[in-house]
C-alpha positions in Angstrom: 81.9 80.6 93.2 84.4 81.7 90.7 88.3 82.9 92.1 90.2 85.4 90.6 93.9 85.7 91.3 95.2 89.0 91.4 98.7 90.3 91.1 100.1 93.1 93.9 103.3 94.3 95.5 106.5 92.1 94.3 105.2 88.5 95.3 101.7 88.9 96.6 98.9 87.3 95.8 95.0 88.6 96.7 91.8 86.1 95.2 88.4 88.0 94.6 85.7 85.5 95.4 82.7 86.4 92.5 79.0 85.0 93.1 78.2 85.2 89.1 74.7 85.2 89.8 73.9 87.3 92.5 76.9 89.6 91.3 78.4 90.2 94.6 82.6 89.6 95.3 84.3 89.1 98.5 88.3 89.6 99.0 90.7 87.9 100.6 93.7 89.6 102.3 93.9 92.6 99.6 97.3 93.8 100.1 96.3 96.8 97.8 93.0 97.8 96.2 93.8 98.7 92.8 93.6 95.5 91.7 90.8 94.6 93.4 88.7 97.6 92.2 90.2 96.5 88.4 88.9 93.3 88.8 85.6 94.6 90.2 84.8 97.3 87.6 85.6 94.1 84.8 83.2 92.4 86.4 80.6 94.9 87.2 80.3 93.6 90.6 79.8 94.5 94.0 82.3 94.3 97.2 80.9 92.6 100.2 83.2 91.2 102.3 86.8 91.5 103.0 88.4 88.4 104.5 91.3 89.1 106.3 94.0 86.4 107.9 96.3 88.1 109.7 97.2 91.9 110.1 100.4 92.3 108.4 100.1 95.5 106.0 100.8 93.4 102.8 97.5 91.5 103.9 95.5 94.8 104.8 96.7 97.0 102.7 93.7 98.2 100.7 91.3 98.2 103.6 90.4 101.6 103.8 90.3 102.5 99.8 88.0 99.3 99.7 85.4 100.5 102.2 85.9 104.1 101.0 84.5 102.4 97.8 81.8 100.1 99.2 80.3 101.7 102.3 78.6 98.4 102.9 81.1 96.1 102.7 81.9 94.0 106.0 85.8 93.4 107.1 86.2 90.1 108.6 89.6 88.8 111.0 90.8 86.9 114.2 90.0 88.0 117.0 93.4 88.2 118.6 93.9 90.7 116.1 91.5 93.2 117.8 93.3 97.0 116.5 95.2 95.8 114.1 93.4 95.3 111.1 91.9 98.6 110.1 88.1 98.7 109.5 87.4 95.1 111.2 84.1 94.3 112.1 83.7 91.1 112.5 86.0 88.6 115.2 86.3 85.5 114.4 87.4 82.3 116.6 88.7 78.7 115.6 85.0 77.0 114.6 83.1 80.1 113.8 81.4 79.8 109.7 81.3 82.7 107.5 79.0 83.1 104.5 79.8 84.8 101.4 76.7 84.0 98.8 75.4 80.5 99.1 78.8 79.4 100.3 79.9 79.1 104.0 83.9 78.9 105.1 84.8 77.3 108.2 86.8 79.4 110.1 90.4 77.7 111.5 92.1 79.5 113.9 96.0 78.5 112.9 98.7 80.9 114.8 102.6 80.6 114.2 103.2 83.4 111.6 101.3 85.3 113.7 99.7 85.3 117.0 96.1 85.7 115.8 96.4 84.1 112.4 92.9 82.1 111.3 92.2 80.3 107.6 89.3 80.3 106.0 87.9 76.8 104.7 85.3 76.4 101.7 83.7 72.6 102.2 82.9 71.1 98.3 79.1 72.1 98.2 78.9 68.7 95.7 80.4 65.4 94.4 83.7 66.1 92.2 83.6 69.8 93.7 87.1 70.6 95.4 87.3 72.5 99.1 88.9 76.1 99.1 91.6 77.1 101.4 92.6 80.4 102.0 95.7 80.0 104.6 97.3 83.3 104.4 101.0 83.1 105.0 100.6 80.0 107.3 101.1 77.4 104.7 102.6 78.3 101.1 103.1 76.2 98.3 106.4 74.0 99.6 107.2 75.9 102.3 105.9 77.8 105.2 105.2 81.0 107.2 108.4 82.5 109.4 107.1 82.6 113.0 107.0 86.2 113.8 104.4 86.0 117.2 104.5 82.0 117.1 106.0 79.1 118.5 107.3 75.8 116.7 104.9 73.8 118.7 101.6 76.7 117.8 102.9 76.1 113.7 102.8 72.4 114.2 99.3 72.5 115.7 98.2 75.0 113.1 100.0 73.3 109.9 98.3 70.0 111.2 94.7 71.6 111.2 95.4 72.2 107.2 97.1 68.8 106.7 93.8 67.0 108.0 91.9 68.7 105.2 91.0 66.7 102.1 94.0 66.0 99.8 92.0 67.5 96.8 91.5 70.8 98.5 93.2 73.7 96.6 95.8 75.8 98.6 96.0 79.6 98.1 98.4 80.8 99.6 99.5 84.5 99.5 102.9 84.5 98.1 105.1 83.0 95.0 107.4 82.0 97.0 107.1 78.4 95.8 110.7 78.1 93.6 112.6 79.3 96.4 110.6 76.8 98.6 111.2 73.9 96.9 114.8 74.8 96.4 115.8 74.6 100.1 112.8 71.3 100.1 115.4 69.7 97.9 118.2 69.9 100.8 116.6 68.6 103.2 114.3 65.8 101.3 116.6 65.3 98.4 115.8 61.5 97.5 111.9 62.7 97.3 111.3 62.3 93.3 107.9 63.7 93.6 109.6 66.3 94.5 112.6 66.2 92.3 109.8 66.3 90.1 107.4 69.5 91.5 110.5 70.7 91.5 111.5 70.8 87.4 108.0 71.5 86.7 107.9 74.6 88.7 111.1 75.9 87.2 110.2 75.7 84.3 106.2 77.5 85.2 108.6 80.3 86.6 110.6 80.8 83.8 107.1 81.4 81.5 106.2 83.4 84.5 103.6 81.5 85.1 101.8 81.2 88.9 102.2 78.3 90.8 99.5 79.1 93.0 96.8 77.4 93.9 98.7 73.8 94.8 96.8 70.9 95.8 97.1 69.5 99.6 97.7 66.5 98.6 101.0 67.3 96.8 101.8 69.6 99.5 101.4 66.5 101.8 104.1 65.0 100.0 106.2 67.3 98.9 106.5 70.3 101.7 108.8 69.4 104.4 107.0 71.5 106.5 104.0 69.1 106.3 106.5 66.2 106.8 108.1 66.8 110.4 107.2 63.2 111.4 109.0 61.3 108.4 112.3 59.5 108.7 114.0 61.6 106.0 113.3 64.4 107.0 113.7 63.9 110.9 117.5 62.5 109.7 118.3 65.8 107.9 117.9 67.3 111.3 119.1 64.7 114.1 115.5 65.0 115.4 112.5 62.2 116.3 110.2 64.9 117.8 108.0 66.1 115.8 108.3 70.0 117.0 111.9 69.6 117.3 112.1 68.1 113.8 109.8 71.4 112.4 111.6 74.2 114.5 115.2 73.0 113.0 114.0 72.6 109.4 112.1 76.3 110.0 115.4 77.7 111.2 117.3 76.2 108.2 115.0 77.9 106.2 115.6 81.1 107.5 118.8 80.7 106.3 118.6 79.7 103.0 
């Protein structure tokens, strides 16, 4: 399964999912089509699925051109998100497994950013293979989703689902938002020289306009202070022990950064 990371909006990111052999693509969270029918006429390819995480319209956007384009195509989502994602078809719940070609996601159901949020999770078929993750606007390369329909406590239940993963699994997440993120990191976890590190190496990534994205878990693990609520720095930065206390003050910090 080859992924293709496609540029729309300001900061958005979509990934077309291409099955080389049987020729077929899936989408995940196309914010617009263009790209994605770009991509798919380079590639000679047809649209299957769309994968949807949540319904926020820079996720959904290019729904209906998409199935406009491929009458066949199948539009996956949450189920909470019944009506809100246009052209659904399919409602998925935490432990459901979705197929695209000869690979099958797990389906995680992970609400915070939104009430009816889910990731999709692509197990490594063979030895040396990495998983995929596909986490929306839940978990983004240093930082994390702004609870919109969530709770603090939902976010830390949610973000701890995605820790749990494998620390080689690859993170795309649906924004570049990761300079930014590691700048207001760097406040809170400031003696971190991994992240000191991430930090200078991203910068200078930016400024060749490169993409961050996808990060590894591992790194995110420790690096992301949103991944980190239950370590002594970062529960000091905040006057905190609890673990949902510790996230919901370093999440409101962040909103205004």
């Amino acid at each position: 399964m080859q992924i293709h990371r496609l540029q729309a909006l300001s900061d958005n990111y979509i990934f077309l999912l291409h099955e080389p052999k049987q020729n077929v693509a899936a989408v995940v969270d196309p914010a617009e089509a263009e790209p994605v029918l770009k991509q798919l006429k380079d590639l000679g390819a047809e649209l299957v699925a769309i994968f949807n995480t949540h319904h926020h319209n820079d996720h959904v956007g290019g729904n209906r051109q998409l199935i406009q384009h491929f009458r066949q195509v199948k539009v996956y989502g949450g189920a909470e998100d019944r009506g809100r994602i246009p052209g659904q078809q399919v409602f998925l719940q935490e432990g459901d497994r979705v197929q695209f070609a000869d690979r099958w996601a797990e389906v995680l159901f992970v609400p915070g950013h939104t009430r009816a949020h889910i990731a999709y999770y692509f197990p490594p078929t063979a030895a040396g293979d990495t998983g995929e993750l596909f986490c929306g606007d839940t978990l983004f390369a240093g930082g994390c989703g702004r609870l919109f329909e969530g709770t603090p406590a939902q976010m830390v239940e949610s973000l701890s689902k995605l820790r749990n993963l494998p620390n080689d699994t690859r993170v795309w997440c649906a924004h570049e938002y990761t300079l930014k993120n590691l700048q207001f990191a760097l406040t809170v976890d400031s003696s971190n020289t991994e992240l000191q590190s991430r930090f200078a190496e991203v910068k200078a990534a930016r400024s060749r306009s490169e993409a961050t994205i996808p990060s590894i878990l591992g790194l995110e693990k420790r690096t992301n202070p949103f991944l980190r609520w239950n370590q002594p720095a970062l529960q000091s930065a905040v006057k905190s022990q609890d673990p949902v206390q510790t996230f919901a003050r370093l999440r409101g910090m962040k909103d205004q950064f």
